[in-house]
C-alpha positions as CSV (number, residue, x, y, z in Angstrom):
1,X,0.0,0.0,0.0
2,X,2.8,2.3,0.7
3,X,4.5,2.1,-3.2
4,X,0.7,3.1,-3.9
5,X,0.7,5.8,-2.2
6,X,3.8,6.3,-3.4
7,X,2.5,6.8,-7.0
8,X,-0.5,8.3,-6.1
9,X,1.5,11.1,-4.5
10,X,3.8,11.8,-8.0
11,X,0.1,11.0,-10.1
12,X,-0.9,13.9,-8.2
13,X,2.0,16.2,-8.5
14,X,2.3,15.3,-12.1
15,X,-1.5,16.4,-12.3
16,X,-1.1,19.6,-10.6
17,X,1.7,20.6,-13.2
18,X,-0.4,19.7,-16.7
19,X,-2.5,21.8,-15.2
20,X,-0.4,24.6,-14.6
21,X,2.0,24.2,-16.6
22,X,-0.4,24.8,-19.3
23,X,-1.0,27.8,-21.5
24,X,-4.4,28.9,-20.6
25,X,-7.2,29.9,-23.1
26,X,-9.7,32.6,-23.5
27,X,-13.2,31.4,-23.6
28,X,-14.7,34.5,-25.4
29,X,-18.9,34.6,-25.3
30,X,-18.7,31.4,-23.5
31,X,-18.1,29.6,-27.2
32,X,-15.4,27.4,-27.8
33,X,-14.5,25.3,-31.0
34,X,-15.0,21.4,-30.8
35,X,-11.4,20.5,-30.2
36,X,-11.5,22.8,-27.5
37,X,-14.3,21.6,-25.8
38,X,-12.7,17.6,-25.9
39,X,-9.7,19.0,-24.6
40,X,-11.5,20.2,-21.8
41,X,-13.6,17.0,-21.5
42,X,-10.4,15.1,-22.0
43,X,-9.1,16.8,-18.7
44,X,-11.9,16.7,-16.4
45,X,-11.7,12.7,-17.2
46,X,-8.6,12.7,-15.6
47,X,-9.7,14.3,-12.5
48,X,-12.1,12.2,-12.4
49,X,-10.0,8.9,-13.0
50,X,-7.7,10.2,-10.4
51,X,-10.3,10.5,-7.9
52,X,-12.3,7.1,-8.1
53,X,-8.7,5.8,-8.0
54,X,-8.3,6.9,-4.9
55,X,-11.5,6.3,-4.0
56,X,-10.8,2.4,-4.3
57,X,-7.4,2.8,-2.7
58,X,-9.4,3.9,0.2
59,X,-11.8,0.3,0.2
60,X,-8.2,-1.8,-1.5
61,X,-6.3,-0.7,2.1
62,X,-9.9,-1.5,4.0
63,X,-9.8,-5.3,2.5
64,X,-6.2,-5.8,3.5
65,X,-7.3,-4.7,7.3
66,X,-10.8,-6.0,7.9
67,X,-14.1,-7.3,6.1
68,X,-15.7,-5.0,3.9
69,X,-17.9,-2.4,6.3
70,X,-18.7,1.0,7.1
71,X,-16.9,3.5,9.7
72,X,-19.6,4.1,12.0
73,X,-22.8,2.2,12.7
74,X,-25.0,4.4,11.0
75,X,-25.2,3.5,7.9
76,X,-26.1,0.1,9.1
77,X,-29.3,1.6,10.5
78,X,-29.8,2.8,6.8
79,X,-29.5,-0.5,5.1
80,X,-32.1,-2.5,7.8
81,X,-34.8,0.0,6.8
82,X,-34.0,-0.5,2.8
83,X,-34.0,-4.7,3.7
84,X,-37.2,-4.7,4.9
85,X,-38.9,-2.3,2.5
86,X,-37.0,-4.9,0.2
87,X,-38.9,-7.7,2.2
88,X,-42.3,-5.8,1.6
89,X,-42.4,-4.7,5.3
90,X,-42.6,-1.3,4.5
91,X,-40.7,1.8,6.3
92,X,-39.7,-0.3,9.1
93,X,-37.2,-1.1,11.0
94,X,-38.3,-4.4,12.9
95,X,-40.6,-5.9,9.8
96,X,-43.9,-4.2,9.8
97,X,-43.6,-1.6,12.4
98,X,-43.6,1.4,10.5
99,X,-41.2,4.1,12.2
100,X,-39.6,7.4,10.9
101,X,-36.1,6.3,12.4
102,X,-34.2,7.7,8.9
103,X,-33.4,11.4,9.1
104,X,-32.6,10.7,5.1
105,X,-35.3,8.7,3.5
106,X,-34.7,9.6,0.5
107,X,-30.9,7.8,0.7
108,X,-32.5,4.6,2.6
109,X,-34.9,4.4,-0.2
110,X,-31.9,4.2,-2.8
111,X,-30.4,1.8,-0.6
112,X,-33.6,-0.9,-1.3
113,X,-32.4,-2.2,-5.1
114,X,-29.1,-3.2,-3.6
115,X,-31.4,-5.7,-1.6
116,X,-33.1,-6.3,-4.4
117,X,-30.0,-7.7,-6.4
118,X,-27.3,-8.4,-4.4
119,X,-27.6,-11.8,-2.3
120,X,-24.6,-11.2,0.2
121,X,-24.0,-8.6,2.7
122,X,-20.7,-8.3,1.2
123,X,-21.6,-7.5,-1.9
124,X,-24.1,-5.1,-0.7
125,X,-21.6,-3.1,1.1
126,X,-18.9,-2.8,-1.9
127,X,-22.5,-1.7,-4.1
128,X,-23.1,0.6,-1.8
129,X,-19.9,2.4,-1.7
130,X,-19.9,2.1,-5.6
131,X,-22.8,4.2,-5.8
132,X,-21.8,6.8,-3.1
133,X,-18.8,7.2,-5.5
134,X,-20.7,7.6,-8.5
135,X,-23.1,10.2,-7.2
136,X,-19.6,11.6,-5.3
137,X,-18.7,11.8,-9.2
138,X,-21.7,13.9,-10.6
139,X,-21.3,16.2,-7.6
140,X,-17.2,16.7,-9.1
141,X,-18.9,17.3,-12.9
142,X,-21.4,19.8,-11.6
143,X,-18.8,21.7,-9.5
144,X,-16.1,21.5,-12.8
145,X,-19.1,23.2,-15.4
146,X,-20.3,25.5,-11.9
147,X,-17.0,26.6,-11.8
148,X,-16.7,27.3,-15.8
149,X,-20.2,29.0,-15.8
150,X,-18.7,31.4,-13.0
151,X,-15.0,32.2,-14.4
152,X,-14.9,31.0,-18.6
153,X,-11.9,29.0,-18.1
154,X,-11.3,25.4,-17.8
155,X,-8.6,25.4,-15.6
156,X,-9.9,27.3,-12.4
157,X,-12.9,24.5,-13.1
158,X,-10.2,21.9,-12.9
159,X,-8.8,22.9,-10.2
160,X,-12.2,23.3,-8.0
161,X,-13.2,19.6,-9.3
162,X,-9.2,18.3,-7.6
163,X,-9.7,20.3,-4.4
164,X,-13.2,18.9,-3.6
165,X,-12.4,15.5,-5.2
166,X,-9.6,15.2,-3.1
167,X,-10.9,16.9,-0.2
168,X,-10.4,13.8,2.6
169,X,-13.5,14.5,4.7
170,X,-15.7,13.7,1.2
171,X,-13.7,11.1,0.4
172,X,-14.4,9.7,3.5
173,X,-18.0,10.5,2.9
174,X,-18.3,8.8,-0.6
175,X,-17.7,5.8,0.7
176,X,-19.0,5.9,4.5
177,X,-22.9,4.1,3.5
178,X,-24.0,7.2,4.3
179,X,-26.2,9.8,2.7
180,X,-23.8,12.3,2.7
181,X,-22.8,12.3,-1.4
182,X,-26.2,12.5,-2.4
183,X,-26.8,15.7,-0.5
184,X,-23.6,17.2,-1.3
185,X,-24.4,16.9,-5.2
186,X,-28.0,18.1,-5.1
187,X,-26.6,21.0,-3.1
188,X,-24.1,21.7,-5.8
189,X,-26.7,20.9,-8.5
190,X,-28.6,23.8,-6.8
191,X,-26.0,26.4,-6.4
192,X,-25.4,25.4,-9.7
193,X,-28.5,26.2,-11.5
194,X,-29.5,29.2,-9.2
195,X,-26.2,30.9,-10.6
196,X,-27.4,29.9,-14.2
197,X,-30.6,31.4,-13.4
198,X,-29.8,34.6,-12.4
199,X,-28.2,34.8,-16.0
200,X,-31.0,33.1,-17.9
201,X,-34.1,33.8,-15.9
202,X,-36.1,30.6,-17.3
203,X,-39.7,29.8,-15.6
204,X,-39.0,25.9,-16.3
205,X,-35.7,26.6,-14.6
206,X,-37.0,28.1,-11.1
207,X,-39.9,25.4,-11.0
208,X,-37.1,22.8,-11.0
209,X,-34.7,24.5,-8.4
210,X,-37.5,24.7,-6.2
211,X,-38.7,21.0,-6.5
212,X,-35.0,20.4,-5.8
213,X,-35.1,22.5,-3.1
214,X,-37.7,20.3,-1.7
215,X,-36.1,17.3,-2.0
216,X,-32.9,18.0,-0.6
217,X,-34.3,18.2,2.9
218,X,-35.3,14.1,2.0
219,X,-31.9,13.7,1.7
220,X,-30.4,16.0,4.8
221,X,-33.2,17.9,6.7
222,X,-30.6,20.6,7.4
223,X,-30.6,21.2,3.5
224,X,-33.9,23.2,4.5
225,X,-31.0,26.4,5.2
226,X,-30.2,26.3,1.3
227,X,-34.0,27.3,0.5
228,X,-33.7,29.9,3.2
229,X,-30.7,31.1,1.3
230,X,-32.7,30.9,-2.1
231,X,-35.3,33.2,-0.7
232,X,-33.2,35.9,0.8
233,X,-30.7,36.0,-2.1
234,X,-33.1,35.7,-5.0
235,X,-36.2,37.7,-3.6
236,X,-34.6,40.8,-1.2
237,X,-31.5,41.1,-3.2
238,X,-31.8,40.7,-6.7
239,X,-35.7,41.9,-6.3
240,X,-37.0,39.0,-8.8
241,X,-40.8,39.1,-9.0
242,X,-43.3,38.6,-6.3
243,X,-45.0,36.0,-8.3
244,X,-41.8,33.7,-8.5
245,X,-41.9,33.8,-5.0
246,X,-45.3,32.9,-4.1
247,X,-45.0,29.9,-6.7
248,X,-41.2,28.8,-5.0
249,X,-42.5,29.4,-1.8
250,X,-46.0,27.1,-2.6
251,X,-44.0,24.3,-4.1
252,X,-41.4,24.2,-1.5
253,X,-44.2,24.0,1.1
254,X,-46.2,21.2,-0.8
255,X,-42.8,19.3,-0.4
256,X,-42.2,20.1,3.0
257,X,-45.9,19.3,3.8
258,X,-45.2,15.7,2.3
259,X,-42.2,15.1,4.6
260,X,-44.2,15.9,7.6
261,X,-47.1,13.8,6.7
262,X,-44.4,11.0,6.0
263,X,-42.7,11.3,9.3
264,X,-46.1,11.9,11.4
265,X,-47.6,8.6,9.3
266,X,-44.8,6.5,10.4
267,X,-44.3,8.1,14.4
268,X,-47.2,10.6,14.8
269,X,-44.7,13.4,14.9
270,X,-43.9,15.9,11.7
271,X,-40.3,15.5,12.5
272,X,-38.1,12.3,12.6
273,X,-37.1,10.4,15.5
274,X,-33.6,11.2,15.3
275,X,-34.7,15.0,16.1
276,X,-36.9,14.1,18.4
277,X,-33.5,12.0,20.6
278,X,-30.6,14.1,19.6
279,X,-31.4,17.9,19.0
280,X,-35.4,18.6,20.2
281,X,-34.3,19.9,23.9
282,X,-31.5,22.1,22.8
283,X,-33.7,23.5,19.6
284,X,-34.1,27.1,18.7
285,X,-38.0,25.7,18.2
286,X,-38.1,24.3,22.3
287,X,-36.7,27.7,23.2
288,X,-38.6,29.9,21.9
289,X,-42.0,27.6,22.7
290,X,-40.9,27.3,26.5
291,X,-39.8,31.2,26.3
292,X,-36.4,30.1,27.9
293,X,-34.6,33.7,27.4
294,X,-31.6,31.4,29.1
295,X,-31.6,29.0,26.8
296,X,-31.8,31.0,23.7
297,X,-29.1,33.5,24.7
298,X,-26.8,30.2,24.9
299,X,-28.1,29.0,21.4
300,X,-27.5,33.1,20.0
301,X,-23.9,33.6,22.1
302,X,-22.2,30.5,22.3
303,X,-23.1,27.5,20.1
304,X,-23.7,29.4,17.0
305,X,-20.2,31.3,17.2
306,X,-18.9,27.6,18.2
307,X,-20.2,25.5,15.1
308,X,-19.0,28.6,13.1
309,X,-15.1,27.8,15.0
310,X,-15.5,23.9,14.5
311,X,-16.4,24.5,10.6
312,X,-13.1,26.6,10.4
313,X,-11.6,24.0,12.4
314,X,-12.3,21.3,10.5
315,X,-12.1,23.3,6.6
316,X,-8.5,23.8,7.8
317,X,-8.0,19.7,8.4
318,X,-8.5,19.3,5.4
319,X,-6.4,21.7,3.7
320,X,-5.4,25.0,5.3
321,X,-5.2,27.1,1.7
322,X,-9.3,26.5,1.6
323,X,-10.0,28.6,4.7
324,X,-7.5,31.7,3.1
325,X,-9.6,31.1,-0.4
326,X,-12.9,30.7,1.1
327,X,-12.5,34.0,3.0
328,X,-10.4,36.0,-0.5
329,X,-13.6,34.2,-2.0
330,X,-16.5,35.6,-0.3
331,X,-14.7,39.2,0.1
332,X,-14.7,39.7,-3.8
333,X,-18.3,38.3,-4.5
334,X,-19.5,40.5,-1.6
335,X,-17.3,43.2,-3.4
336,X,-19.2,42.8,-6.3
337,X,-22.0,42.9,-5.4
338,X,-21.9,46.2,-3.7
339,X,-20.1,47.6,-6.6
340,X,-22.1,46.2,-9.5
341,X,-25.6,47.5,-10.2
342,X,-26.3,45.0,-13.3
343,X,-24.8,41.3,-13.7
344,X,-24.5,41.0,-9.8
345,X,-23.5,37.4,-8.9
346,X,-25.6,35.4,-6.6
347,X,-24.6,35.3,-2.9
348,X,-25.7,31.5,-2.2
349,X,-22.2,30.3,-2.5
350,X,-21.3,32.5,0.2
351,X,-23.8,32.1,2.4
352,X,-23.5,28.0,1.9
353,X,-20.2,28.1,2.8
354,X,-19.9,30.7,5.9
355,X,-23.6,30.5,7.5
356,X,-24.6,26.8,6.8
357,X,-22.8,25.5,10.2
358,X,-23.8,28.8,12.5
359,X,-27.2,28.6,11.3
360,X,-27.4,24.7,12.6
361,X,-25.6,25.5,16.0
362,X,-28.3,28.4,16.1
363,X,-31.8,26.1,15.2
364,X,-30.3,22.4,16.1
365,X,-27.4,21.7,17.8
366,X,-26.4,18.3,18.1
367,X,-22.3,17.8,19.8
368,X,-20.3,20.4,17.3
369,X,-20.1,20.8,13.7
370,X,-17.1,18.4,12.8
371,X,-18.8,15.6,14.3
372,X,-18.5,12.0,12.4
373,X,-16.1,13.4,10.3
374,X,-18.6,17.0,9.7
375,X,-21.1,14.5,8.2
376,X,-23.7,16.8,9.0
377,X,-21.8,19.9,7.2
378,X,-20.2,18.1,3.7
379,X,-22.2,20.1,1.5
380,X,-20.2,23.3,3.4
381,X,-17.1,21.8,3.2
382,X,-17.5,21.1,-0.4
383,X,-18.7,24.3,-1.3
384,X,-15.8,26.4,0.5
385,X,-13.8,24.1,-1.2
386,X,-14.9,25.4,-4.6
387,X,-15.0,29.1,-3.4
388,X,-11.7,28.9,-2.1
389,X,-10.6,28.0,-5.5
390,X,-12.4,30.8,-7.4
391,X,-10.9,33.2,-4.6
392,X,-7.5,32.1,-5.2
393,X,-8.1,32.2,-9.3
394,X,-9.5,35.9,-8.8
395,X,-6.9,37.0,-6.7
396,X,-4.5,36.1,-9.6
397,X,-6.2,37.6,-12.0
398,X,-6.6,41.2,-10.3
399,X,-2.4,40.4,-9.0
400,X,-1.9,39.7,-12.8
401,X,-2.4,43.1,-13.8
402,X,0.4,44.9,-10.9
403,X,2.8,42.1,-11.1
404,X,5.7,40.9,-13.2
405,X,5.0,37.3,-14.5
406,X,8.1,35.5,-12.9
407,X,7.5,36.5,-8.8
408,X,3.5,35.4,-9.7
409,X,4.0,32.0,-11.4
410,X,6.9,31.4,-8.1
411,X,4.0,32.9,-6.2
412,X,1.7,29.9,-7.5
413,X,4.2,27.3,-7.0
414,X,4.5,27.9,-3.7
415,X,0.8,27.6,-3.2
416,X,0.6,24.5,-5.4
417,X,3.6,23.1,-2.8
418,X,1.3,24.1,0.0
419,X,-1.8,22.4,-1.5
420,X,-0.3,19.3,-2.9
421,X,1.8,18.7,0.8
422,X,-1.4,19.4,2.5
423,X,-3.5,17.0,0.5
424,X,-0.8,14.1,0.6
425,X,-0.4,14.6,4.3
426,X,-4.2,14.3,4.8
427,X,-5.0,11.6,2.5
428,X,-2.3,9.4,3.8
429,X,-3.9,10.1,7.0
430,X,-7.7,9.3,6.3
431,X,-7.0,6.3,4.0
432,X,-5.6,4.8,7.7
433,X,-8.6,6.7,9.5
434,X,-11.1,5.1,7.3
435,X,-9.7,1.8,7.5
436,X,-9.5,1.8,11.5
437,X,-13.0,3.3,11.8
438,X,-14.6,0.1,9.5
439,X,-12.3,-2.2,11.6
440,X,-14.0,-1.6,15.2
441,X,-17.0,-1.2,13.9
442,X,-17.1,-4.8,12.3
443,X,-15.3,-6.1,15.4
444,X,-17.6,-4.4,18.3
445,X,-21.1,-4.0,16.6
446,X,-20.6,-6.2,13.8
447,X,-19.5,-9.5,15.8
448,X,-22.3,-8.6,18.6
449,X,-24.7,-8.9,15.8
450,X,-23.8,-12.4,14.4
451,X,-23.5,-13.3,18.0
452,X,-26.6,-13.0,18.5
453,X,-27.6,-14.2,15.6
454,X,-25.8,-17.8,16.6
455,X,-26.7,-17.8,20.3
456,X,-30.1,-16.5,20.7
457,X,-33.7,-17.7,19.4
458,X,-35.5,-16.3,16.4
459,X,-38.2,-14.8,18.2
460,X,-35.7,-13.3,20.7
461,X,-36.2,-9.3,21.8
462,X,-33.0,-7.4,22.1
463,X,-32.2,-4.1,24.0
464,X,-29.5,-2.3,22.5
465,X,-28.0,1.3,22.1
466,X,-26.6,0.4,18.6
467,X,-29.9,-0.1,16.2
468,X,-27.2,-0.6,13.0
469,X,-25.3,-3.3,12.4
470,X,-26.3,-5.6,15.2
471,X,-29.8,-5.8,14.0
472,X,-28.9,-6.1,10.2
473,X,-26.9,-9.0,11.2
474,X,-29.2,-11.0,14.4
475,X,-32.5,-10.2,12.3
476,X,-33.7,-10.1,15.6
477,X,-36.8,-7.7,16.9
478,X,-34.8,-4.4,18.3
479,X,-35.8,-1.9,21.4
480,X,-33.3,0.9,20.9
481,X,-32.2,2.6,23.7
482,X,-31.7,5.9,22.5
483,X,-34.7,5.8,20.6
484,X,-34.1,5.8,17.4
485,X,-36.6,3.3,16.3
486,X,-38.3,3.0,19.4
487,X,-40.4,6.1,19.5
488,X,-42.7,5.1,22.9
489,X,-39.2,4.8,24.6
490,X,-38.9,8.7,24.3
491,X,-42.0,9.4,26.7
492,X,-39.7,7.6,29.4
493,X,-37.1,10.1,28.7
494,X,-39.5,12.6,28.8
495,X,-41.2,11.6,32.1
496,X,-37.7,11.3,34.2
497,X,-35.9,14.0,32.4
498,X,-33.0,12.0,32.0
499,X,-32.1,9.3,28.8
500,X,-30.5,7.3,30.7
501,X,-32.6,7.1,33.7
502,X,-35.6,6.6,31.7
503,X,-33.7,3.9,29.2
504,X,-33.2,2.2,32.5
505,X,-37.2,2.3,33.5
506,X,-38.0,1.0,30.2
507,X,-36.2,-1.7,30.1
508,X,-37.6,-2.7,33.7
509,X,-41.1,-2.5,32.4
510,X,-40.3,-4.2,28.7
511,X,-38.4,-7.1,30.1
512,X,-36.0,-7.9,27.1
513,X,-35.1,-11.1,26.5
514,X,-31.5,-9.9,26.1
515,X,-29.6,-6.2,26.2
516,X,-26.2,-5.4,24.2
517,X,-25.2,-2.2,25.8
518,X,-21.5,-0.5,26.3
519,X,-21.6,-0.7,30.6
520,X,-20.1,2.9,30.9
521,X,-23.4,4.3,28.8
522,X,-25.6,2.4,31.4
523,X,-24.0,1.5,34.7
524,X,-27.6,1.4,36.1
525,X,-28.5,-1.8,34.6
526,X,-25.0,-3.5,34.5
527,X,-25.5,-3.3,38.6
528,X,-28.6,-4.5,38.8
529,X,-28.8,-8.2,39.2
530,X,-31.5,-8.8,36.9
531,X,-29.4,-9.8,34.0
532,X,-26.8,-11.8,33.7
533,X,-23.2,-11.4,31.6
534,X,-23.4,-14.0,28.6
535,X,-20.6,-12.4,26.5
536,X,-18.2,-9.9,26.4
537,X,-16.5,-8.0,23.6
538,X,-13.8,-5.7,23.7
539,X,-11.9,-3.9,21.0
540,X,-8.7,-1.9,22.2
541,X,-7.6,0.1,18.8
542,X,-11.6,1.3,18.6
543,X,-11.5,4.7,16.7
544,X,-15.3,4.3,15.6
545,X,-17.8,2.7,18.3
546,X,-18.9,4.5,21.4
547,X,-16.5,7.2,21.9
548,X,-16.9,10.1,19.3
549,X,-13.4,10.5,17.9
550,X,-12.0,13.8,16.7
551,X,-8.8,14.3,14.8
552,X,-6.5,16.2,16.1
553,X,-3.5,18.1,14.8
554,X,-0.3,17.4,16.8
555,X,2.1,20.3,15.0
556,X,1.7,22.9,12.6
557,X,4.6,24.7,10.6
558,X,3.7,28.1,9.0
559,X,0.1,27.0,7.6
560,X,1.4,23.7,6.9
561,X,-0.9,20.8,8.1
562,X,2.2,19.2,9.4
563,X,0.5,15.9,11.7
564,X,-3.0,14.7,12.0
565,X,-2.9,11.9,15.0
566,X,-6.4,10.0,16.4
567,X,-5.8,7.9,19.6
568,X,-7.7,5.0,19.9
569,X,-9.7,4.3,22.8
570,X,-11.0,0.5,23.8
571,X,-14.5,-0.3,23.2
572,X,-16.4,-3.0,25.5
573,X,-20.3,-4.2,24.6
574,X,-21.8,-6.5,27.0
575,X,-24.3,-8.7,26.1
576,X,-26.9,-10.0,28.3
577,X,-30.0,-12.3,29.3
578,X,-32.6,-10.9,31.5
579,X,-33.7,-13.5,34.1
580,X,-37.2,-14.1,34.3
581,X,-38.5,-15.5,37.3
């Protein structure tokens, strides 16, 4: 694996110079001639090669260190629901008990015709990452012609389609099972054609962005921020027509209203389980309905400056340069459009890539921003990623004009330096990451699953604080915990305003037949002596189950990303058999 990387690293340096290296050409009247236009096809191609390539060294060093999985549990929980709408049991998670327990249907629901097809769970994983990289790859071609729309030149474009292609945190995001490539690309698809619109103000065009619109919020409820954005930059500052609005507005709504009715069919509330558990209490909506002045003061003045920090924080993991372009980025589009009466370009860009994170710390806060990887923040990440590109590629333009060519090009080799160390450094880093995080998963949750599976009967009823891979694998009837899946369970929490107090009262009253818990979450019921310990199973090098891990950067030199370290922490799951008397 190491002479891979090896060649990876001089594939990418050698990349980085036919870029640069090349003369660039004038798109006049955005018309080019057809050899042109293959050229430019020709290149993207290569990007794209490059970056399923490594893409697959990512799953190529996951085979040589474990079974073929996913780095957290999650996407576990996602491929259960698809099974059993495969099955015919509907939008359930134990067969035909409907529950809203996916906060991204729309993903789950893509998941179902690898269940359809593919006979092994092996197979259905290495599927499943196939087609996060394949969506991972529309999202790259709609940044490359985003980015040509915006400057008339192929190479910026090129560029912007290598730094979020390579950009570790979606690469580990591509592949994770998760739903985070599809909402990345329909969030570049509608920065996209927003920015075309603007230009070419078609009907058709605004119908379809606001159906998309809709539909991202299937894919990422959080995507809901981007129509917020659509409405503040389209309708107070470019003044389009009040009529466009009401029709965007009445079409987003009809969409909206649909997700509700889905999620109150399923678990008599408009919203999903998993904001009902993780995010309801600390909500901008609880604070303002309880009229907690407290509580919305520490949602205003702390957590929304703090996701806005952890975003920064986590940008700069991935490649300090994108935080400098982002910002250079943003400052000339705002610059713009201040100065510019006519032809002013849209701000959605800007406010995707600075106010997404704040705005979630300010309306639904759930641990920080860069949690999982920032698996909640991806489609920020990749569109800073593309701004800090076009803020860069201005900068040079305007420096073009005061400055002798020699000092620039040196200028832009050193950046290039910067970049390409930066993005070696971190790649060499997550391909490890990603490969550690499948690892305990598989041999915590995964192993606990086919465990139970072995050792316990059919029509056996399991508590667990884990709904993903351990029910996939048992096909056993789950009570989750955390409540997930278990909606009734969050009335206990409710009652003894306390999770894990009220976890421990349900499970008193429901009398499981067995519970697979980590002890430290619950030490209420591993003291009691109405269970007894069956198994145990302990993982010491665990960087993925029941801690929440968190890169950190050990060293820094200049704005060099010199060191990126995670310390594992050992993982124990008990399992257990409740004794009935």
């Amino acid at each position: 694996m190491l002479e891979q990387s090896c060649m990876a690293n001089l594939l990418l340096i050698q990349l980085f110079k036919f870029l640069y290296m090349r003369k660039k050409k004038d798109y006049q009247n955005n018309s080019v001639s057809s050899k042109t236009s293959n050229h430019k096809i020709l290149k993207l191609s290569l990007v794209i090669v490059f970056v399923v390539i490594l893409q697959i060294s990512y799953i190529i060093y996951e085979s040589k260190c474990t079974e073929p999985g996913f780095p957290l549990d999650d996407p576990w929980i996602h491929m259960q629901f698809a099974k059993n709408i495969a099955n015919g049991n509907g939008f359930s998670y134990n067969p035909d008990q409907l529950v809203a327990g996916s906060t991204a249907p729309l993903w789950t629901i893509m998941l179902v015709p690898v269940h359809w097809f593919v006979p092994t769970i092996p197979s259905r994983v290495i599927f499943t990452k196939i087609l996060g990289i394949f969506i991972f790859v529309v999202c790259l071609v709609l940044v490359f012609f985003f980015a040509f729309e915006i400057t008339k030149d192929s190479y910026p474009a090129l560029f912007a389609t290598f730094a979020v292609g390579t950009n570790v945190h979606l690469n580990w995001g591509a592949i994770s099972g998760l739903e985070i490539p599809l909402y990345v690309m329909l969030t570049i698809l509608i920065l996209y054609l927003n920015h075309k619109s603007i230009n070419n103000a078609k009907v058709s065009r605004r119908y379809i962005l606001s159906v998309l619109l809709g539909l991202s919020i299937y894919a990422r409820p959080e995507c809901g921020l981007l129509f917020l954005f659509y409405l503040i930059d389209n309708f107070l500052f470019l003044k389009r027509p009040k009529k466009e609005a009401v029709s965007t507005v009445l079409i987003f709504s009809a969409i909206l209203i649909l997700y509700f009715i889905f999620n109150y069919t399923l678990s008599g509330s408009i919203f999903p389980n998993t904001f009902r558990v993780k995010a309801q209490a600390n909500s901008l909506i609880t604070a303002l309905l309880t009229m907690n002045t407290r509580h919305l003061m520490w949602l205003i003045f702390k957590m929304t400056p703090a996701y806005f920090g952890q975003f920064l924080a986590h940008l700069f993991k991935a490649n300090p340069l994108f935080v400098i372009g982002a910002f250079i980025g943003a400052i000339i589009i705002i610059s713009r459009r201040l100065q510019f009466k006519t032809d002013r370009p849209s701000m959605m860009l800007v406010f995707t890539s600075f106010l997404y994170a704040p705005l979630i710390g300010l309306i639904s806060p759930f641990i920080s921003a860069d949690f999982h990887e920032g698996r909640y923040i991806a489609n920020q990440i990749a569109s800073a990623s593309l701004l800090s590109v076009l803020g860069f590629y201005w900068l040079f333009q305007m420096l073009k004009k005061q400055m002798a060519k020699k000092p620039l090009n040196i200028m832009l080799g050193i950046l290039c330096g910067i970049f390409l160390y930066n993005t070696i450094v971190a790649q060499v880093f997550m391909i490890k990451f990603y490969a550690s995080n499948v690892k305990s998963i598989n041999e915590i949750q995964v192993k606990a699953g086919k465990w139970i599976k072995k050792y316990t009967p059919h029509d056996a009823i399991i508590a667990v604080n884990d709904v993903g891979a351990i029910a996939y694998f048992s096909n056993r009837n789950i009570i989750d915990l955390c409540g997930l899946v278990t909606p009734e369970i969050i009335n206990y929490f409710n009652r003894y305003k306390n999770n894990k107090i009220g976890a421990y009262y349900y499970v008193l009253e429901k009398k499981p037949d067995y519970l697979v818990i980590f002890p430290r979450w619950f030490p209420g019921l591993t003291d009691t002596n109405q269970f007894q310990i069956l198994h145990r199973i302990r993982y010491d090098k665990n960087t993925a189950s029941e801690w929440v891990f968190i890169p950190d950067v050990e060293s820094y030199f200049g704005i060099i990303l010199k060191k990126l370290k995670v310390k594992p922490l050992s993982s124990e799951k008990w399992i257990l058999k409740f004794k009935k008397s």
